[in-house]
N, CA and C atoms of all chains as a GROMACS GRO file, in nm:
protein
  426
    1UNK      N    1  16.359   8.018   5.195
    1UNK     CA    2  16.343   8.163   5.216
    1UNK      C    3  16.206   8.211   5.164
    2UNK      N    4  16.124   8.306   5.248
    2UNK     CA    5  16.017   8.362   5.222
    2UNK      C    6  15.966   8.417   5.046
    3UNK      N    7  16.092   8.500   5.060
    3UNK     CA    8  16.079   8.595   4.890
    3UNK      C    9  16.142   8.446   4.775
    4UNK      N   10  16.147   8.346   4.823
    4UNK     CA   11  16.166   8.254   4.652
    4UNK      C   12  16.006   8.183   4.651
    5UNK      N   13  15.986   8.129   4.801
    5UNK     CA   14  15.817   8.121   4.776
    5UNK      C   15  15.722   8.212   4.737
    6UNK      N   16  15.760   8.353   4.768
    6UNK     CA   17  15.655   8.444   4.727
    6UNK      C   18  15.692   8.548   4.574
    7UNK      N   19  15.777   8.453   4.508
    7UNK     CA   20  15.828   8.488   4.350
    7UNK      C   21  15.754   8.369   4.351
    8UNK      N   22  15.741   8.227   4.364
    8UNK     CA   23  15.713   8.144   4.266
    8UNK      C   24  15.519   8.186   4.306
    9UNK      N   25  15.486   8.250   4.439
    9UNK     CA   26  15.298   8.236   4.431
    9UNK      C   27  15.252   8.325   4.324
   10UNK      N   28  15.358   8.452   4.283
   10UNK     CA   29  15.297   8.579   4.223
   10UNK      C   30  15.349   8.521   4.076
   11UNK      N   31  15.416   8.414   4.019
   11UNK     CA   32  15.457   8.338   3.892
   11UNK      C   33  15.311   8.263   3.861
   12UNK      N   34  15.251   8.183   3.999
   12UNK     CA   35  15.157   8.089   3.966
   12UNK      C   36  15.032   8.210   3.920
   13UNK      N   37  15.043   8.382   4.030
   13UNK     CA   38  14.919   8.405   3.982
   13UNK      C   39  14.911   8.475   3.828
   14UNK      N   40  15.064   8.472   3.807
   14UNK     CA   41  15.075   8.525   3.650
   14UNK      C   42  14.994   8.409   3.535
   15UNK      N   43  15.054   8.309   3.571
   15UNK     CA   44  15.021   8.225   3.495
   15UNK      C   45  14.863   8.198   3.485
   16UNK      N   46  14.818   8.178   3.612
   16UNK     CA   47  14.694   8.133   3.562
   16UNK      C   48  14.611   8.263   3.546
   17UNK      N   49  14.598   8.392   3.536
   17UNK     CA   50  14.597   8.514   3.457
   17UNK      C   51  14.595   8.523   3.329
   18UNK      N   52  14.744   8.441   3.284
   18UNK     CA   53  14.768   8.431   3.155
   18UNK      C   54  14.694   8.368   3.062
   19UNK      N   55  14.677   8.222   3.136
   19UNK     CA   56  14.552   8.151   3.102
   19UNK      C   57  14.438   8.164   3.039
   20UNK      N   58  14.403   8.282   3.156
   20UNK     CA   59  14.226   8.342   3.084
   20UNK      C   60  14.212   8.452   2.998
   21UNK      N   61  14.359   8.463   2.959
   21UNK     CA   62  14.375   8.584   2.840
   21UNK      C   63  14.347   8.701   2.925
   22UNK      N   64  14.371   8.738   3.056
   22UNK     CA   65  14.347   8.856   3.086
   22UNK      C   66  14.490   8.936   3.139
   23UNK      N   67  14.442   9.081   3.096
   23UNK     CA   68  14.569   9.169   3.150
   23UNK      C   69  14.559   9.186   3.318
   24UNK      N   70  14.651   9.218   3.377
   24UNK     CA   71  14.708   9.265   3.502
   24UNK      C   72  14.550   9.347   3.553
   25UNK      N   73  14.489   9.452   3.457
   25UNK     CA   74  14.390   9.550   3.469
   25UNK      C   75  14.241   9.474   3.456
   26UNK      N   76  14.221   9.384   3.389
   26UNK     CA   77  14.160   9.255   3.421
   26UNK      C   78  14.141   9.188   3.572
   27UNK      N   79  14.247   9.169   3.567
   27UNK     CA   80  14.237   9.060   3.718
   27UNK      C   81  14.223   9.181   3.822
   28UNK      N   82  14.230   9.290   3.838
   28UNK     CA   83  14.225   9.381   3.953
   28UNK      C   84  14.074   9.411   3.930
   29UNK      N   85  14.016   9.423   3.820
   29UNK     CA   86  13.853   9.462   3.793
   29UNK      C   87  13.795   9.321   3.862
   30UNK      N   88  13.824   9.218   3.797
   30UNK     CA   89  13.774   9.082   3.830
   30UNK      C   90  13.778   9.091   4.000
   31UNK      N   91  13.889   9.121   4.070
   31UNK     CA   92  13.893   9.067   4.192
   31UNK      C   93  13.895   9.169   4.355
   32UNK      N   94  13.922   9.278   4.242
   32UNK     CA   95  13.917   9.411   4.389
   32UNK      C   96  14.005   9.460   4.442
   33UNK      N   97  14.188   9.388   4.389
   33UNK     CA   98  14.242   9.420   4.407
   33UNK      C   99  14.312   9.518   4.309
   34UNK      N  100  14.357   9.633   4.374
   34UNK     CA  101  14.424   9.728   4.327
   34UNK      C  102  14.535   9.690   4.194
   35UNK      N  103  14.529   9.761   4.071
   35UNK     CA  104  14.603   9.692   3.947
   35UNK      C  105  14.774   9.680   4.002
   36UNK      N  106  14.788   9.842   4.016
   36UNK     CA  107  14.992   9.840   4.098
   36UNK      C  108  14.990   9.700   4.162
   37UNK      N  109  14.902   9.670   4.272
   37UNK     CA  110  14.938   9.604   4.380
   37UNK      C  111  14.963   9.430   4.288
   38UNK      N  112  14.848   9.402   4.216
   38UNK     CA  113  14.885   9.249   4.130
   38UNK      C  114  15.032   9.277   4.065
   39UNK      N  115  15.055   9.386   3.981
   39UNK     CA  116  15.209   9.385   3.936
   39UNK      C  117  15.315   9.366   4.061
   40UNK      N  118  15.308   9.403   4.140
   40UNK     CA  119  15.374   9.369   4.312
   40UNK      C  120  15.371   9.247   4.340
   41UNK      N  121  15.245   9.173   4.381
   41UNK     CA  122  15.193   9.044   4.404
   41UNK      C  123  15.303   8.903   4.281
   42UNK      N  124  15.295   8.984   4.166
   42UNK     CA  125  15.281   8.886   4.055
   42UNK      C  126  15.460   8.901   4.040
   43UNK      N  127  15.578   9.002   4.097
   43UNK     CA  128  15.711   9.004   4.106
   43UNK      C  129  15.738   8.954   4.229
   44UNK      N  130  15.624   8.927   4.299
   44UNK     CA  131  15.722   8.881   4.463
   44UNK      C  132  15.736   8.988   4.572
   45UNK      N  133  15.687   9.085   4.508
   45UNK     CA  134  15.754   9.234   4.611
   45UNK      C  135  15.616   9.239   4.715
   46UNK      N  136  15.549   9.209   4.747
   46UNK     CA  137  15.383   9.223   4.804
   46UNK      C  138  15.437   9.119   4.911
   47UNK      N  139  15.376   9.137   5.032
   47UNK     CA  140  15.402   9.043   5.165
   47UNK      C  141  15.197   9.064   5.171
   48UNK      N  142  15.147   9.032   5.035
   48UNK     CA  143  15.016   8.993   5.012
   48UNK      C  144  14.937   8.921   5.141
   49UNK      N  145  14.800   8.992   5.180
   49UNK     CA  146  14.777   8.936   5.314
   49UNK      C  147  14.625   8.808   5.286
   50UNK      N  148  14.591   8.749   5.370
   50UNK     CA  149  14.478   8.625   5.315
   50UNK      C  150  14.388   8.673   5.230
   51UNK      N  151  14.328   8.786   5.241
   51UNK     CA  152  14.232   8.810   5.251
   51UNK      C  153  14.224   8.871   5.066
   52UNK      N  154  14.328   8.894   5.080
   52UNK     CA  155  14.362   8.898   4.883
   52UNK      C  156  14.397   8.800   4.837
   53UNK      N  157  14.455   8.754   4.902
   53UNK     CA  158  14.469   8.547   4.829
   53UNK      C  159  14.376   8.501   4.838
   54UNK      N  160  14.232   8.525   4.892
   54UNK     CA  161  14.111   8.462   4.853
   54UNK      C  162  14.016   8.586   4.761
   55UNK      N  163  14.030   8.699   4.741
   55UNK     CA  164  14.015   8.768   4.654
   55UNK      C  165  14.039   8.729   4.529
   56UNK      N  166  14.197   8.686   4.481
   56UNK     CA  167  14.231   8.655   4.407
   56UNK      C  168  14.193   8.538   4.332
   57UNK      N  169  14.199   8.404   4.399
   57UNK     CA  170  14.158   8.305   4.416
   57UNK      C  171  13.996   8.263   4.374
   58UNK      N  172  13.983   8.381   4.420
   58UNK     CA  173  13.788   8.421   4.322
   58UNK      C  174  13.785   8.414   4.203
   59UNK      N  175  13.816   8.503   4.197
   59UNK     CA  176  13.823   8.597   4.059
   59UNK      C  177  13.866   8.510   3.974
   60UNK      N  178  13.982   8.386   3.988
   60UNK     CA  179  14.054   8.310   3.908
   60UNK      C  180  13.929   8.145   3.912
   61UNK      N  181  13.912   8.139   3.992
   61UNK     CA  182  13.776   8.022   4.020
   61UNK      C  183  13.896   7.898   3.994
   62UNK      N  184  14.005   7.915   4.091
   62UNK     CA  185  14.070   7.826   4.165
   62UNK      C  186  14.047   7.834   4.362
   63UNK      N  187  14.084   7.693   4.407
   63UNK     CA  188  14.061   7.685   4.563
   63UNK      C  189  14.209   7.758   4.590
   64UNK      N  190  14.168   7.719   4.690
   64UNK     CA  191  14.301   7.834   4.770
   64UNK      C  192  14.467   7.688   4.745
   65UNK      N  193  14.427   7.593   4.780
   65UNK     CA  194  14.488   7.471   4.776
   65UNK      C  195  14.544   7.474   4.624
   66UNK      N  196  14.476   7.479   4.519
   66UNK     CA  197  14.499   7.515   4.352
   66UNK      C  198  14.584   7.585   4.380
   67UNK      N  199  14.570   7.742   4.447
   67UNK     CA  200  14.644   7.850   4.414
   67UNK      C  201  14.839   7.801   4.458
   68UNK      N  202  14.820   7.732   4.536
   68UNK     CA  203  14.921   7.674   4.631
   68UNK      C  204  14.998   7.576   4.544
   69UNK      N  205  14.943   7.558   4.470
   69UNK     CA  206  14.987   7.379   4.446
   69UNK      C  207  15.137   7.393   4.393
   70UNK      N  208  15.236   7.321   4.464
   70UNK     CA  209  15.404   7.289   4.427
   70UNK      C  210  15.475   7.402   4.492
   71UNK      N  211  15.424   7.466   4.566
   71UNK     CA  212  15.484   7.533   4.688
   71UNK      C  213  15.484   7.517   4.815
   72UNK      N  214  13.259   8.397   5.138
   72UNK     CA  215  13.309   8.551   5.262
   72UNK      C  216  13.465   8.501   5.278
   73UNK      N  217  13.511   8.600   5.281
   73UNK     CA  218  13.713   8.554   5.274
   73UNK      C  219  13.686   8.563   5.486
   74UNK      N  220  13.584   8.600   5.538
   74UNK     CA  221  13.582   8.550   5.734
   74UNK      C  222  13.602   8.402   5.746
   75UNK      N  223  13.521   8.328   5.637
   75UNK     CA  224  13.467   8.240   5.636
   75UNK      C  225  13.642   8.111   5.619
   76UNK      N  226  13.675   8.181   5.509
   76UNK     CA  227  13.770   8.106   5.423
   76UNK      C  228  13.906   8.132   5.598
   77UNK      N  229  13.907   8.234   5.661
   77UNK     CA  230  13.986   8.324   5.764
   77UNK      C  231  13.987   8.170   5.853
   78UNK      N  232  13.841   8.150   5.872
   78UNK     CA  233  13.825   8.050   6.009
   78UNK      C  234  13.865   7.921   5.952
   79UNK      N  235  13.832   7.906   5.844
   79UNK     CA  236  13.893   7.732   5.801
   79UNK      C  237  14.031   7.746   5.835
   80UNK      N  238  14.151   7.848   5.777
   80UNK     CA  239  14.274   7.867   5.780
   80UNK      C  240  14.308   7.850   5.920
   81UNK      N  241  14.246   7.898   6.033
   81UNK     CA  242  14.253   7.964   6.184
   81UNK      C  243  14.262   7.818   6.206
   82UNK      N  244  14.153   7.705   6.137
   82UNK     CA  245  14.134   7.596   6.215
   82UNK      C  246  14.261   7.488   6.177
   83UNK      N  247  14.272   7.489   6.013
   83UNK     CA  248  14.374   7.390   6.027
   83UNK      C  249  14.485   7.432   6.090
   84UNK      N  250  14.571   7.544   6.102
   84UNK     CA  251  14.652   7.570   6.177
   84UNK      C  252  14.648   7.517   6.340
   85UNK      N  253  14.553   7.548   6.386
   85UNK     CA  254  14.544   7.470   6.516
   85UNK      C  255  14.499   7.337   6.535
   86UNK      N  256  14.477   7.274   6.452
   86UNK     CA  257  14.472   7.098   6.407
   86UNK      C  258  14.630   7.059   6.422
   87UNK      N  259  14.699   7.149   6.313
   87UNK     CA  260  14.823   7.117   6.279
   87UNK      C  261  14.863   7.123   6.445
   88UNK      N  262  14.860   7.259   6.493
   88UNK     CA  263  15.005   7.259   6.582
   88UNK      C  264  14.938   7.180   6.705
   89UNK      N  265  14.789   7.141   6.712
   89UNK     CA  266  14.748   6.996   6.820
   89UNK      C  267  14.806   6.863   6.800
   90UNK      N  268  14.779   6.826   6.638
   90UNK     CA  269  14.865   6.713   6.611
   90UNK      C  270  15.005   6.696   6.667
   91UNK      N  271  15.060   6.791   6.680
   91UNK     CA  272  15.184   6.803   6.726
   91UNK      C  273  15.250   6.843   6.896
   92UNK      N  274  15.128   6.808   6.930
   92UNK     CA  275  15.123   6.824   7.084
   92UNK      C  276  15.202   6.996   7.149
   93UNK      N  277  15.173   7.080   7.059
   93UNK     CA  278  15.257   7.179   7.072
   93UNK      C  279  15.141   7.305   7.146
   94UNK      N  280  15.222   7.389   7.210
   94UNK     CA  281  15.091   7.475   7.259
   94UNK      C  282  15.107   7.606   7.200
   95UNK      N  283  15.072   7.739   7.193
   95UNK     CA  284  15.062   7.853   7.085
   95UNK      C  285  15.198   7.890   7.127
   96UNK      N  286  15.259   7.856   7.230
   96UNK     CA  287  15.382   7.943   7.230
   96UNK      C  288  15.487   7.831   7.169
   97UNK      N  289  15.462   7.721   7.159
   97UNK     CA  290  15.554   7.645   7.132
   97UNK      C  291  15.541   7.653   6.963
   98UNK      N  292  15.476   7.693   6.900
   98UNK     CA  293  15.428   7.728   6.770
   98UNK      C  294  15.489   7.887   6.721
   99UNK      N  295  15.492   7.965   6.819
   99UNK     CA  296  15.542   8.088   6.863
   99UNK      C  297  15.682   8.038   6.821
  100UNK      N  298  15.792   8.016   6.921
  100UNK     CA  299  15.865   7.952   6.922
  100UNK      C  300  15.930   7.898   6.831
  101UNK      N  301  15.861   7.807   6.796
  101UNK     CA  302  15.926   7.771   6.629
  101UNK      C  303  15.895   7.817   6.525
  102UNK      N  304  15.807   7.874   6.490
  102UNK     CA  305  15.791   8.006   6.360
  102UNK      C  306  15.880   8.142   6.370
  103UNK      N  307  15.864   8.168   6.503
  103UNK     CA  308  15.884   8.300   6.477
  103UNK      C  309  15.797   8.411   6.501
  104UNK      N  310  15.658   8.330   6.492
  104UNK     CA  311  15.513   8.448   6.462
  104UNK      C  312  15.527   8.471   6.585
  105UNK      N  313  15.460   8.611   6.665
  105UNK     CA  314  15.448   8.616   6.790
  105UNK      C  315  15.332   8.553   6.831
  106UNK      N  316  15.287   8.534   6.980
  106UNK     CA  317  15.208   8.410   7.035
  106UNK      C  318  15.075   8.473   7.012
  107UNK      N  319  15.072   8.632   7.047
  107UNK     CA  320  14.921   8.634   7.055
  107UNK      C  321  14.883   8.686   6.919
  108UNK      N  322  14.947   8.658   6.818
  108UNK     CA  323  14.930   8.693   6.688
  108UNK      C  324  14.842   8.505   6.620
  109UNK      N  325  14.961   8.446   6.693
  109UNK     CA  326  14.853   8.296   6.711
  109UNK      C  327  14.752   8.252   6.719
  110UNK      N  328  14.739   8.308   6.794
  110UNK     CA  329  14.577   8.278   6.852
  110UNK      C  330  14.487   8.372   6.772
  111UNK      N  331  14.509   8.510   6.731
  111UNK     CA  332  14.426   8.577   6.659
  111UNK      C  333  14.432   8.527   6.528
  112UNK      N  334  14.509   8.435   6.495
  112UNK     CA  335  14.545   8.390   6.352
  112UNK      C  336  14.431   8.251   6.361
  113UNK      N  337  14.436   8.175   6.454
  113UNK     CA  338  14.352   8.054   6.493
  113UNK      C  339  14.226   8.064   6.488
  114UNK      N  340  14.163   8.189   6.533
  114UNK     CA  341  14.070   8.254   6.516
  114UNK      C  342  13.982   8.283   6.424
  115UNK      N  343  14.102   8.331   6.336
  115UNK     CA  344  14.059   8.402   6.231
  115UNK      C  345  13.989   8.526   6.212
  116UNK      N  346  14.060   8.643   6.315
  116UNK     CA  347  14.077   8.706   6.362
  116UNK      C  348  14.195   8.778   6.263
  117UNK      N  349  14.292   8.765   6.216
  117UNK     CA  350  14.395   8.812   6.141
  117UNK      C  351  14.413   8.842   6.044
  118UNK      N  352  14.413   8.879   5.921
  118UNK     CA  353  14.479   8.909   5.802
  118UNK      C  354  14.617   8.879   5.775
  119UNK      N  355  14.645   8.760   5.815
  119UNK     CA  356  14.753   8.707   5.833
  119UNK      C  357  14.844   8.737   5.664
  120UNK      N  358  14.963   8.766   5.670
  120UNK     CA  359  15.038   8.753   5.516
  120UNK      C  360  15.112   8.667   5.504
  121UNK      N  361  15.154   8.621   5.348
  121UNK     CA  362  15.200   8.559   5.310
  121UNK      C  363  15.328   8.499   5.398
  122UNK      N  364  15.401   8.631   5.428
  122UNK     CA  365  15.500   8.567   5.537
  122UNK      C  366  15.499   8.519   5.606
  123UNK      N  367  15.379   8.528   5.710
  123UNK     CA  368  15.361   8.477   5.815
  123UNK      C  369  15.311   8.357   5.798
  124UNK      N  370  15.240   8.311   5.680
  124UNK     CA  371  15.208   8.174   5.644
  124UNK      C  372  15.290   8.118   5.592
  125UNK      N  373  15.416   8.132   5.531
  125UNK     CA  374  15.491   8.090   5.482
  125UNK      C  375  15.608   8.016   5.608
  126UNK      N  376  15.594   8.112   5.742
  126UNK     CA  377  15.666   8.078   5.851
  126UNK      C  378  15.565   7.938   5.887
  127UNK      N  379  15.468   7.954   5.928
  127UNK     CA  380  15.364   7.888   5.992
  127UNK      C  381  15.425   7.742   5.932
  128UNK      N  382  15.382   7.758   5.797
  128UNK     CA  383  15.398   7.613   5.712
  128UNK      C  384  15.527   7.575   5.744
  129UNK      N  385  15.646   7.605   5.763
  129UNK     CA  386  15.788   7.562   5.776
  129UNK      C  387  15.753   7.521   5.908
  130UNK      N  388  15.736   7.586   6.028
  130UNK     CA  389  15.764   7.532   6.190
  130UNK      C  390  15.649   7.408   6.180
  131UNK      N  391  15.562   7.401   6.094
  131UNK     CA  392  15.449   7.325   6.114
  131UNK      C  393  15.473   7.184   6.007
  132UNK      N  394  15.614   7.233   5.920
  132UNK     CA  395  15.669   7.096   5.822
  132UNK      C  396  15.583   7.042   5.738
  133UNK      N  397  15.480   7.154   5.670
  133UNK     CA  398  15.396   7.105   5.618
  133UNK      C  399  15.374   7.221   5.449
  134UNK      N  400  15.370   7.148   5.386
  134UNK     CA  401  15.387   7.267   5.249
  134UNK      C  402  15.250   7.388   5.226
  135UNK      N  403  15.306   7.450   5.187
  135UNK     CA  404  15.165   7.539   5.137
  135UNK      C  405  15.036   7.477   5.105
  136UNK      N  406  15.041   7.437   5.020
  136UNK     CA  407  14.948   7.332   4.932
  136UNK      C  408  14.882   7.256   5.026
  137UNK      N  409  14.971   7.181   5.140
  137UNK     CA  410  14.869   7.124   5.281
  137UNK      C  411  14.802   7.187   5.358
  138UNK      N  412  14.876   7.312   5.368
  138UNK     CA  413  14.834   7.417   5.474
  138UNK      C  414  14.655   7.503   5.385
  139UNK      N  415  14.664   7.438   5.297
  139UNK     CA  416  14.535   7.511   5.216
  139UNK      C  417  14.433   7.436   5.167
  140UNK      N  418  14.496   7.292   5.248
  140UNK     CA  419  14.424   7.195   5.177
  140UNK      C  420  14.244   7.181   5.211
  141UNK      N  421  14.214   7.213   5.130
  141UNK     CA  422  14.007   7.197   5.144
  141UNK      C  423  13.967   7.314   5.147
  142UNK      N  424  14.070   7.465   5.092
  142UNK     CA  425  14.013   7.555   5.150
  142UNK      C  426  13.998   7.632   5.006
   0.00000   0.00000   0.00000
Protein backbone atom coordinates (compact mmCIF):
# COMPACT_ATOMS: atom_id res chain seq x y z
CA UNK A 1 0.00 0.00 0.00
CA UNK A 2 1.03 3.53 -1.03
CA UNK A 3 0.62 5.38 2.62
CA UNK A 4 3.05 2.46 4.52
CA UNK A 5 5.71 3.40 1.77
CA UNK A 6 5.10 6.97 2.12
CA UNK A 7 5.25 6.72 6.28
CA UNK A 8 8.43 4.82 5.98
CA UNK A 9 10.03 7.86 2.98
CA UNK A 10 8.88 10.82 5.44
CA UNK A 11 10.60 8.35 8.64
CA UNK A 12 13.83 8.13 6.35
CA UNK A 13 13.51 12.04 5.78
CA UNK A 14 13.13 12.43 9.61
CA UNK A 15 15.94 10.59 10.26
CA UNK A 16 18.44 11.78 8.19
CA UNK A 17 17.28 15.48 9.40
CA UNK A 18 17.87 14.15 12.66
CA UNK A 19 21.24 13.33 11.79
CA UNK A 20 22.41 16.83 10.96
CA UNK A 21 20.98 18.12 14.19
CA UNK A 22 18.52 20.13 12.32
CA UNK A 23 14.88 21.16 13.18
CA UNK A 24 11.87 20.65 10.74
CA UNK A 25 12.49 24.86 10.26
CA UNK A 26 16.02 23.99 9.26
CA UNK A 27 15.40 21.64 6.56
CA UNK A 28 12.59 23.95 4.95
CA UNK A 29 15.32 27.04 5.04
CA UNK A 30 17.97 24.49 3.72
CA UNK A 31 15.72 23.21 0.93
CA UNK A 32 12.68 25.53 -0.15
CA UNK A 33 10.32 23.61 1.00
CA UNK A 34 7.59 25.01 2.99
CA UNK A 35 8.17 24.11 7.06
CA UNK A 36 3.99 22.72 7.53
CA UNK A 37 4.57 20.86 4.36
CA UNK A 38 8.11 18.69 5.78
CA UNK A 39 5.90 18.02 9.07
CA UNK A 40 3.27 16.44 6.32
CA UNK A 41 6.06 14.88 4.20
CA UNK A 42 7.87 13.52 7.42
CA UNK A 43 4.00 11.78 8.90
CA UNK A 44 3.16 10.31 5.51
CA UNK A 45 0.21 12.71 4.93
CA UNK A 46 2.02 14.65 1.68
CA UNK A 47 1.43 12.69 -1.80
CA UNK A 48 5.02 14.82 -2.06
CA UNK A 49 5.72 15.46 -5.84
CA UNK A 50 9.62 14.83 -7.59
CA UNK A 51 10.47 17.87 -7.68
CA UNK A 52 10.61 18.21 -3.70
CA UNK A 53 12.19 14.87 -3.39
CA UNK A 54 15.04 16.35 -5.20
CA UNK A 55 14.72 19.57 -3.26
CA UNK A 56 14.95 17.67 -0.36
CA UNK A 57 17.49 15.35 -1.35
CA UNK A 58 19.74 18.63 -1.79
CA UNK A 59 19.55 20.11 1.02
CA UNK A 60 20.31 16.63 2.81
CA UNK A 61 23.46 15.93 0.18
CA UNK A 62 22.00 12.43 -0.28
CA UNK A 63 21.22 10.90 -4.13
CA UNK A 64 17.83 10.36 -4.77
CA UNK A 65 18.68 6.37 -4.71
CA UNK A 66 20.13 7.15 -0.77
CA UNK A 67 16.88 8.83 -0.16
CA UNK A 68 15.12 5.50 -1.30
CA UNK A 69 17.20 3.01 0.11
CA UNK A 70 14.95 -0.21 1.81
CA UNK A 71 11.86 0.90 0.21
CA UNK B 1 18.28 21.42 -11.94
CA UNK B 2 15.45 18.98 -10.41
CA UNK B 3 14.44 19.19 -15.08
CA UNK B 4 17.48 17.57 -15.21
CA UNK B 5 17.10 14.94 -12.30
CA UNK B 6 12.88 14.92 -14.12
CA UNK B 7 14.59 13.46 -17.45
CA UNK B 8 16.88 10.80 -15.86
CA UNK B 9 13.56 9.56 -13.90
CA UNK B 10 11.43 9.97 -17.45
CA UNK B 11 14.29 7.77 -18.85
CA UNK B 12 14.67 4.92 -16.55
CA UNK B 13 11.07 4.47 -16.46
CA UNK B 14 10.97 3.92 -20.12
CA UNK B 15 14.14 1.57 -20.07
CA UNK B 16 12.16 -0.26 -17.48
CA UNK B 17 8.79 -0.61 -19.22
CA UNK B 18 11.12 -1.40 -22.86
CA UNK B 19 12.87 -4.08 -21.00
CA UNK B 20 9.67 -5.45 -20.59
CA UNK B 21 8.46 -5.35 -24.02
CA UNK B 22 5.48 -3.36 -22.76
CA UNK B 23 4.07 -0.25 -24.59
CA UNK B 24 2.75 3.10 -22.49
CA UNK B 25 -0.59 1.69 -22.35
CA UNK B 26 0.42 -1.58 -21.30
CA UNK B 27 2.32 0.27 -18.40
CA UNK B 28 -1.00 2.29 -18.16
CA UNK B 29 -2.65 -0.81 -17.63
CA UNK B 30 -0.76 -2.25 -15.06
CA UNK B 31 -0.10 0.74 -12.78
CA UNK B 32 -2.97 2.34 -12.95
CA UNK B 33 -1.26 5.78 -14.05
CA UNK B 34 -3.19 7.10 -16.96
CA UNK B 35 -1.35 6.64 -20.49
CA UNK B 36 -0.79 10.12 -21.43
CA UNK B 37 0.34 10.97 -17.99
CA UNK B 38 3.13 8.29 -19.20
CA UNK B 39 4.54 9.66 -21.61
CA UNK B 40 4.60 13.16 -19.96
CA UNK B 41 6.19 11.34 -17.04
CA UNK B 42 8.92 9.70 -19.68
CA UNK B 43 9.56 12.96 -20.67
CA UNK B 44 9.96 14.53 -17.90
CA UNK B 45 7.47 16.65 -18.48
CA UNK B 46 5.60 15.81 -15.03
CA UNK B 47 5.87 16.47 -11.47
CA UNK B 48 5.06 13.18 -11.00
CA UNK B 49 4.17 12.20 -6.92
CA UNK B 50 5.08 9.94 -4.75
CA UNK B 51 2.02 7.91 -5.57
CA UNK B 52 2.34 7.71 -8.79
CA UNK B 53 5.91 6.47 -8.40
CA UNK B 54 5.16 4.28 -5.95
CA UNK B 55 2.47 2.68 -8.57
CA UNK B 56 5.08 2.85 -11.39
CA UNK B 57 7.66 0.83 -9.21
CA UNK B 58 5.02 -2.02 -8.30
CA UNK B 59 3.62 -2.61 -12.18
CA UNK B 60 7.33 -2.23 -13.12
CA UNK B 61 8.41 -5.02 -10.00
CA UNK B 62 11.09 -3.04 -9.25
CA UNK B 63 11.75 -1.27 -5.70
CA UNK B 64 12.12 2.36 -5.11
CA UNK B 65 15.69 2.29 -4.50
CA UNK B 66 16.00 0.71 -8.31
CA UNK B 67 13.69 3.00 -9.68
CA UNK B 68 16.26 5.86 -8.40
CA UNK B 69 19.07 4.11 -9.04
CA UNK B 70 22.05 6.69 -10.41
CA UNK B 71 19.86 9.46 -9.83
Amino acid sequence: MSKAIRNKFGKQVRNLRRDRGWSQEDLADNSGVHRTYIGAIERGEQNVSIDNIIKLAKALSVSLEQLFKGL
